[in-house]
C-alpha positions as CSV (number, residue, x, y, z in Angstrom):
1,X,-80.7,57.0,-106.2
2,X,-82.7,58.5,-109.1
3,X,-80.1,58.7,-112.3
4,X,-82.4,61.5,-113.5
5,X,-81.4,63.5,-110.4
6,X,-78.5,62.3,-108.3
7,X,-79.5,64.4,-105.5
8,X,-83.4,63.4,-105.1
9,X,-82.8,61.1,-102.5
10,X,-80.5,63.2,-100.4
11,X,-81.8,65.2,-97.3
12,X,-81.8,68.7,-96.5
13,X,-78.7,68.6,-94.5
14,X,-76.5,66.6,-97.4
15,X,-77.9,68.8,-99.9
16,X,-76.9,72.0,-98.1
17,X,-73.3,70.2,-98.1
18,X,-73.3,70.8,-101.9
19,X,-72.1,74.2,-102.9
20,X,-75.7,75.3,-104.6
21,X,-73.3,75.9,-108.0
22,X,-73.1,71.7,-108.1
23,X,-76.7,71.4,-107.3
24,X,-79.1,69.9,-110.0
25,X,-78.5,71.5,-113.4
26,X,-81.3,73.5,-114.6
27,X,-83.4,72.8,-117.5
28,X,-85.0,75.6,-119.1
29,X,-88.6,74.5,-120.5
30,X,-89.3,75.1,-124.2
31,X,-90.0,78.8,-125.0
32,X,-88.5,80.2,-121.7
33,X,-86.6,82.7,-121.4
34,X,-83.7,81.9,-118.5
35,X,-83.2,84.7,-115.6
36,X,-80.5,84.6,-112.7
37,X,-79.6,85.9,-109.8
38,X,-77.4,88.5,-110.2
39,X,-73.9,88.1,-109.5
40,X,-73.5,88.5,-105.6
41,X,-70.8,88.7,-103.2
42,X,-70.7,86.8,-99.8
43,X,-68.7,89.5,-97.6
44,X,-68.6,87.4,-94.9
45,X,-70.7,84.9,-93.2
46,X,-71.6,84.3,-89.3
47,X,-73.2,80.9,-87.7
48,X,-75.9,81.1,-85.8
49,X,-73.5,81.0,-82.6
50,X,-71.3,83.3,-83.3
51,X,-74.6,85.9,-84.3
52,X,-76.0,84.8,-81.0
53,X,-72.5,86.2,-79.7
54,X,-72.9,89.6,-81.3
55,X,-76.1,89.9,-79.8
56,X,-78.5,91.7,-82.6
57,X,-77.0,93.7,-84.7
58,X,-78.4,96.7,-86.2
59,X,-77.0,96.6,-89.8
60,X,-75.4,99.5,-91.2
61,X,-78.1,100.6,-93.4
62,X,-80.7,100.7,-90.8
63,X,-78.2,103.1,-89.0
64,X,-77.6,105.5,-91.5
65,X,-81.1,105.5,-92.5
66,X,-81.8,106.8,-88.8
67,X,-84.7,103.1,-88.9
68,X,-84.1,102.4,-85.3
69,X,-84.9,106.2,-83.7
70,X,-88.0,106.7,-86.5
71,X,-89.2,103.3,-86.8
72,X,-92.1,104.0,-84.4
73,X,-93.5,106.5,-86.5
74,X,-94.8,104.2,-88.9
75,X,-95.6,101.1,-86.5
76,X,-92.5,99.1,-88.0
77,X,-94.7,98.0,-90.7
78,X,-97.9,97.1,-88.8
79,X,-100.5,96.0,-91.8
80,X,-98.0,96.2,-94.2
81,X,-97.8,92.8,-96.9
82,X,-95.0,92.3,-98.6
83,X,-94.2,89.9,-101.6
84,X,-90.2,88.2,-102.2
85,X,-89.9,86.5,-105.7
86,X,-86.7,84.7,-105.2
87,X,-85.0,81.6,-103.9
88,X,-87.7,80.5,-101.3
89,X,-86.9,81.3,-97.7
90,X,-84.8,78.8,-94.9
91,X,-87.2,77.1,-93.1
92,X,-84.4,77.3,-89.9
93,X,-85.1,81.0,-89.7
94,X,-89.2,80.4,-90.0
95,X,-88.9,78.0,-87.1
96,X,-86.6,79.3,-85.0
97,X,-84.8,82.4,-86.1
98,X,-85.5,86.2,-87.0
99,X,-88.0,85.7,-89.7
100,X,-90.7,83.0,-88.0
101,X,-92.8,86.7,-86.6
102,X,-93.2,88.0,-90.3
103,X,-93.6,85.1,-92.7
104,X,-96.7,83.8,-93.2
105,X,-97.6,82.1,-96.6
106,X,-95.4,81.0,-99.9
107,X,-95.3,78.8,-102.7
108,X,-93.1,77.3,-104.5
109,X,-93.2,77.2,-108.6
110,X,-89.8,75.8,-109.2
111,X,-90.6,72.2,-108.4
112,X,-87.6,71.9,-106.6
113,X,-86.8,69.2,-104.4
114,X,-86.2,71.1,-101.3
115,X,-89.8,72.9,-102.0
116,X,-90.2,76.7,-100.7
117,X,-86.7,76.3,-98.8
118,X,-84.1,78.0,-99.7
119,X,-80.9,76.1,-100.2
120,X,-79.4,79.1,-101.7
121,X,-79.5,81.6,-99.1
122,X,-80.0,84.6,-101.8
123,X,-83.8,84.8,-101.0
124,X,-83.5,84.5,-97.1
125,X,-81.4,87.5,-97.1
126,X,-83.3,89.4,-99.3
127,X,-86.3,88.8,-96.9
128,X,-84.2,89.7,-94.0
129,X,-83.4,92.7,-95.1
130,X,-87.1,93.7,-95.3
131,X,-88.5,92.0,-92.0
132,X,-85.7,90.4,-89.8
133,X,-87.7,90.1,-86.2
134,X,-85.4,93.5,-84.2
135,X,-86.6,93.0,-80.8
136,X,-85.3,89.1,-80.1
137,X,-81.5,89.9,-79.1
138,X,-80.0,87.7,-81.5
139,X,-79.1,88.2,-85.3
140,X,-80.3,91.0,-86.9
141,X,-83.1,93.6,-87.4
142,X,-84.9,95.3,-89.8
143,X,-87.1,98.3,-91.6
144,X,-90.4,96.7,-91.1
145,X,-89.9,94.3,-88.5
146,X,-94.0,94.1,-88.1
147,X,-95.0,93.7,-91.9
148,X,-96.1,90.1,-93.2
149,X,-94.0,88.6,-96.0
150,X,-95.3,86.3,-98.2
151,X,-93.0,84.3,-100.4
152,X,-92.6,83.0,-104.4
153,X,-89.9,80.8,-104.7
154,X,-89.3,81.1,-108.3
155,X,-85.6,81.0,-108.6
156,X,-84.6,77.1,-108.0
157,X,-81.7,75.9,-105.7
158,X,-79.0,76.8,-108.1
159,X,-80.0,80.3,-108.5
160,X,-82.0,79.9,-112.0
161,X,-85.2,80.1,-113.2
162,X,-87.7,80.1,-115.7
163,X,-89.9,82.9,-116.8
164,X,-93.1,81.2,-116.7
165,X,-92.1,80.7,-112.9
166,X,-91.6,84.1,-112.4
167,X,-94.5,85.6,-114.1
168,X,-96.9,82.8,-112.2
169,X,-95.1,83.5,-109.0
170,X,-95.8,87.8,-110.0
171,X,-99.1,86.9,-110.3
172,X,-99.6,85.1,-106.7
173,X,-98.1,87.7,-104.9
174,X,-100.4,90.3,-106.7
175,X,-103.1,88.0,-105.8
176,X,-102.1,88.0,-101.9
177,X,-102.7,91.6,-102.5
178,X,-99.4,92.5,-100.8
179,X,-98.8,96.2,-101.1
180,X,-95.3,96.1,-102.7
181,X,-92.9,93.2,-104.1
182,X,-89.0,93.1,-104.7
183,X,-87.6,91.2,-107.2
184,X,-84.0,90.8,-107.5
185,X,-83.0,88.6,-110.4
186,X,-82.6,89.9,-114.3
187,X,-82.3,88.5,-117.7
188,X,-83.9,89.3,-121.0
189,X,-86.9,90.7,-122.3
190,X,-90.0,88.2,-121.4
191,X,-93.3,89.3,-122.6
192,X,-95.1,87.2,-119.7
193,X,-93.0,88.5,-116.7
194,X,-94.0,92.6,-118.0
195,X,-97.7,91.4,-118.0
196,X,-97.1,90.0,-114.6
197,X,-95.7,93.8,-113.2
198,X,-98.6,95.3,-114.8
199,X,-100.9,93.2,-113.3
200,X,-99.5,94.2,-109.9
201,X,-99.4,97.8,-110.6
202,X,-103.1,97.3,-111.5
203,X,-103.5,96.2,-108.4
204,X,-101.7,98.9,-107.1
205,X,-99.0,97.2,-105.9
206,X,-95.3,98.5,-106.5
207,X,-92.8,96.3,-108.2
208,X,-89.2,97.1,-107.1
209,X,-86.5,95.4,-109.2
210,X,-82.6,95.1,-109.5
211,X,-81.2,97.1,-112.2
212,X,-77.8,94.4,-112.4
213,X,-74.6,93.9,-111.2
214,X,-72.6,94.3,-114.7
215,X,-71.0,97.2,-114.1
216,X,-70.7,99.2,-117.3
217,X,-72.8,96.7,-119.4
218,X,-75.8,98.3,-118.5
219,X,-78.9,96.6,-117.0
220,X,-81.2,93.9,-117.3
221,X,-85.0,92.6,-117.3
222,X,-87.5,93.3,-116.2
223,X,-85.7,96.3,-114.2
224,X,-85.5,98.1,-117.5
225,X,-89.9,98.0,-118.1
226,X,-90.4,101.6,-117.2
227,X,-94.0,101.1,-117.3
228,X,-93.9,98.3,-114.8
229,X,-90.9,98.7,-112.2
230,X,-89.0,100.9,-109.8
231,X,-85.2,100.1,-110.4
232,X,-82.6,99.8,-108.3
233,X,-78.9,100.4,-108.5
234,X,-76.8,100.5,-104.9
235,X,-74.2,102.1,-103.5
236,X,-72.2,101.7,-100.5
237,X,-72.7,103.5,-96.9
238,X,-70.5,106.4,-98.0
239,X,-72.7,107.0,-101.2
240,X,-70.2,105.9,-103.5
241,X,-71.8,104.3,-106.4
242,X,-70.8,100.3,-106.3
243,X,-68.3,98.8,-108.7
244,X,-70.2,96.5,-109.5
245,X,-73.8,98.2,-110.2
246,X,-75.4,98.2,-113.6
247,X,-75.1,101.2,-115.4
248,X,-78.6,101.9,-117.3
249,X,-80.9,104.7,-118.7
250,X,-84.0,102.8,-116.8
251,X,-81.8,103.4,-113.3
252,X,-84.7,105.1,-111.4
253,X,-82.9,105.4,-107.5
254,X,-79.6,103.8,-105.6
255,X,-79.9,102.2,-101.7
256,X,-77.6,100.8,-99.8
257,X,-76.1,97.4,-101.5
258,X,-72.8,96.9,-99.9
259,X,-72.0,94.8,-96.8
260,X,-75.5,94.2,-95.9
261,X,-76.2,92.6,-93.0
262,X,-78.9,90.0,-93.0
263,X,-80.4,86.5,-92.6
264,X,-78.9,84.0,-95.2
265,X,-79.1,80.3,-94.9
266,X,-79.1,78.4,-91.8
267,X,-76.8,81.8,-90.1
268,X,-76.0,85.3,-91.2
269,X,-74.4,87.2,-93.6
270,X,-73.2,90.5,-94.9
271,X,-73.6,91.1,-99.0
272,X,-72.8,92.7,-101.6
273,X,-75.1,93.6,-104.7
274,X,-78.1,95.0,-106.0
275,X,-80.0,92.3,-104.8
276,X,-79.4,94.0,-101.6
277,X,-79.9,97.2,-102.3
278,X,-83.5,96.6,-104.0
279,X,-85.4,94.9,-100.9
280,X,-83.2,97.4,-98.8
281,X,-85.3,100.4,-100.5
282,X,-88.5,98.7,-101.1
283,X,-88.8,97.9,-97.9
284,X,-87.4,101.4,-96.4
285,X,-88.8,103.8,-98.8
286,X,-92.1,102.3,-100.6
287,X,-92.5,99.7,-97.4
288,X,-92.4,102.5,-94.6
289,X,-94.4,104.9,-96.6
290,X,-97.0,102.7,-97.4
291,X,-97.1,101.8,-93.4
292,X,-97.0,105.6,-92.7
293,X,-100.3,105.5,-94.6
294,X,-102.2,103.1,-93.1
295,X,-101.0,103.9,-89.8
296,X,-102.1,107.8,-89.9
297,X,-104.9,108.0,-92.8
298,X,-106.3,104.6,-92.2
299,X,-105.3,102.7,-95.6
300,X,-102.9,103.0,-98.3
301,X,-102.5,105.6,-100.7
302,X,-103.3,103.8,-103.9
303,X,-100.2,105.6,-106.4
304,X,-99.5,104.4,-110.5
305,X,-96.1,104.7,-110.7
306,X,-95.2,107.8,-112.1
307,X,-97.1,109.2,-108.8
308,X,-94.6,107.5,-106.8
309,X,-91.8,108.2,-109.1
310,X,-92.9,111.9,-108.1
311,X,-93.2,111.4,-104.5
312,X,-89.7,109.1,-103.8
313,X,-88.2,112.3,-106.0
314,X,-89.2,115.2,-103.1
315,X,-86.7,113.3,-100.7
316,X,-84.0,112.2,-103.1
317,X,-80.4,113.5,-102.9
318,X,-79.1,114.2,-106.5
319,X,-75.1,112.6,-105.0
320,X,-74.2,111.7,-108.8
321,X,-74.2,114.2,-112.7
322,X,-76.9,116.6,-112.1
323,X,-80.1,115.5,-112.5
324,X,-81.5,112.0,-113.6
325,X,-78.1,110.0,-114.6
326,X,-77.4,106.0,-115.8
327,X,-75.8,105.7,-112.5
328,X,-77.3,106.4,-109.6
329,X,-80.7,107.5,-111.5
330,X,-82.6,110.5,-109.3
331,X,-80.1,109.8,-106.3
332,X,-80.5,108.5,-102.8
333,X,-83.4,108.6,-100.7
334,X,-83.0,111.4,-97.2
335,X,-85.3,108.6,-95.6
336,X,-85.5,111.0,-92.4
337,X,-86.6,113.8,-94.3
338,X,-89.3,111.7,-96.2
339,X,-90.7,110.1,-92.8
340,X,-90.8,113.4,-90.8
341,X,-92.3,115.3,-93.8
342,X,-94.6,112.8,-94.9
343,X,-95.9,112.5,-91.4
344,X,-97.0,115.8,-91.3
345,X,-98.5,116.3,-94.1
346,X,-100.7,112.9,-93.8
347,X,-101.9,114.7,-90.5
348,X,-102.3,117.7,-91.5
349,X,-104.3,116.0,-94.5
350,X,-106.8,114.2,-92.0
351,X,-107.1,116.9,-90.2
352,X,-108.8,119.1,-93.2
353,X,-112.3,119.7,-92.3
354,X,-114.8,117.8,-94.7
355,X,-117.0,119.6,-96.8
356,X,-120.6,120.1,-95.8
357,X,-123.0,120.0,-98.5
358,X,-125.3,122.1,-97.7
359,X,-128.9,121.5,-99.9
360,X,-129.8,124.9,-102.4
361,X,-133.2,126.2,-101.3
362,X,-135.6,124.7,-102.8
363,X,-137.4,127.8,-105.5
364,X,-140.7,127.9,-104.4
365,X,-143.5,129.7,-106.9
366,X,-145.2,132.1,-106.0
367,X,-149.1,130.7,-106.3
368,X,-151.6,133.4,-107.8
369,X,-154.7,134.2,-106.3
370,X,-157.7,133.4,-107.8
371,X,-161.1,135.1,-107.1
372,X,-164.1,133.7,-108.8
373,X,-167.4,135.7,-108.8
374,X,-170.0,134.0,-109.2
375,X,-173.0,136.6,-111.0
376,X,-176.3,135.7,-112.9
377,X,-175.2,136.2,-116.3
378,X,-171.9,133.4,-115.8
379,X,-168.7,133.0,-113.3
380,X,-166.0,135.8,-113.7
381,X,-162.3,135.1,-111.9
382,X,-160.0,137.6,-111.8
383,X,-156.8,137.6,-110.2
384,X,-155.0,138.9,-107.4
């Protein structure tokens, strides 16, 4: 066994053995900044037997939301791409479980033993939320069962990573040209990681980010880059505002973060955070109007992101302080209002008649007629 890594030689069922705290130490490179995962809190966890017992289960969220009775309105997602920087994704549930219909490319830039799969169950749950297959009876199901995720792993086993990872995995996602990507994990500033959001926005791809999970100590990178992403703070199913979630200026909207129900691991699980609560709304509000697009006017509505700052504002419920606050930011999303309205208007939209140009007639001059006399003493012309 290696003594530079104790665990190299171990397989992928002993490592899972290890609680992913004990797992290899991380090493932060030289002149990288560190980010986490955001403290998160495992409600309660179910094996893949017992979900097969409960038969699928439509998570709270998707309930409220209404997902299940409007999800046909915008095809579940159909030609939608989606990008996950996180912990990598459990090969179990790409081979056999709720998430082999949607996945379909990744990379890993953490170099970690176990590759793009994810020992730590934080990124598999995250992509659940998102794209969880909801019509094979067993698990769980989703906004945008029919979308196409694609997958950074840029968060190692343990749950930390380095900013160069994160801004290269940014930048391969952008590349995929997936139409948004949600990013749940914080730290400090990091010059490379803002680039990285811009390039996406560039692109015009959406970034949708965790604000924190620090409670009153406000948030943390790169939720807090205005210019470069949507933040996220979560509340629970009654609209309380969580415990737990960061209080910050840069707060732009709350979802649902507590309790959630989704893939995790090798089984299921229900938790709590804003980890949760940021792929919950990327994946309902940007994800779903961004399939309502291409499914009525043929292809996404390309939007900087003040535009869809704008937009997400016409369907937001002000539930905290009037107006924009450091908890809840605008509020929380009326997704049926937004999906009902927004369908509308996109139809009405294609059904505007186009403008016919029609061509200015052409000035014609008026030609002058000539009459040439032809005498003996020379030519006269005169004219008509």
């Amino acid at each position: 066994m290696s003594q530079d890594n104790p665990f190299a030689e171990l397989s992928r069922d002993q490592l899972e053995l290890i609680p992913h705290t004990h797992l290899p130490e991380f090493h932060l490179p030289e002149g990288d900044i560190e980010f986490k995962l955001p403290p998160v809190t495992i409600e309660e966890f179910f094996t893949p037997k017992q979900a097969v017992a409960l038969a699928e289960t439509i998570p709270e969220h998707v309930r409220l939301r209404g997902i299940d009775q409007l999800r046909d309105k915008f095809d579940g997602g159909k030609g939608v791409k989606f990008g996950i920087a996180d912990t990598g994704i459990s090969f179990f549930h790409i081979r056999q479980g709720d998430l082999k219909m949607s996945f379909q490319d990744g990379k890993d830039f953490t170099n970690s033993k176990s590759g793009l799969d994810d020992l730590n169950g934080h990124g598999t749950h995250c992509y659940g939320i998102i794209a969880a297959d909801s019509n094979n009876g067993v698990g769980t199901s989703s906004v945008l069962p029919n979308a196409k995720g694609y997958v950074a792993k840029v968060l190692g086993d343990s749950g930390a990573g380095a900013s160069s990872s994160i801004s290269a995995g940014l930048t391969w996602l952008a590349d995929q040209n997936v139409d948004f990507i949600s990013l749940s994990l914080g730290g400090g500033y990091s010059k490379d990681i803002h680039e990285a959001c811009l390039y996406a926005w560039k692109k015009g791809i959406p970034v949708v980010a965790a604000i924190g999970n620090e409670g009153t100590a406000g948030g943390g990178y790169p939720a807090k880059l205005n210019d470069a992403t949507i933040s996220i703070a979560a509340v629970d199913f009654q609209g309380g505002l969580a415990d737990f979630s960061s209080r910050d200026a840069a707060t732009d909207f709350a979802a649902y973060g507590v309790q959630v129900y989704s893939t995790y691991k090798d089984g299921y699980a229900k938790l709590s955070g804003t980890s949760m609560a940021t792929p919950e709304f990327a994946g309902a509000i940007v994800g779903a109007i961004t399939a309502l697009e291409i499914k009525i006017l043929g292809k996404k509505k390309v939007k900087p992101i003040e535009q869809w700052i704008e937009l997400i504002k016409r369907f937001t419920k002000d539930v905290g302080p009037a107006g924009h606050d450091i908890g809840y930011g605008w509020g929380v999303v009326d997704f049926a209002t937004m999906i009902v309205t927004l369908e509308r208007e996109y139809q009405a939209e294609l059904q505007q008649p186009v403008p016919v140009l029609t061509p200015r007639n052409p000035t014609i001059p008026t030609l002058e007629k000539k009459v040439i006399t032809v005498t003996g003493s020379g030519i006269t012309v005169s004219v008509e």
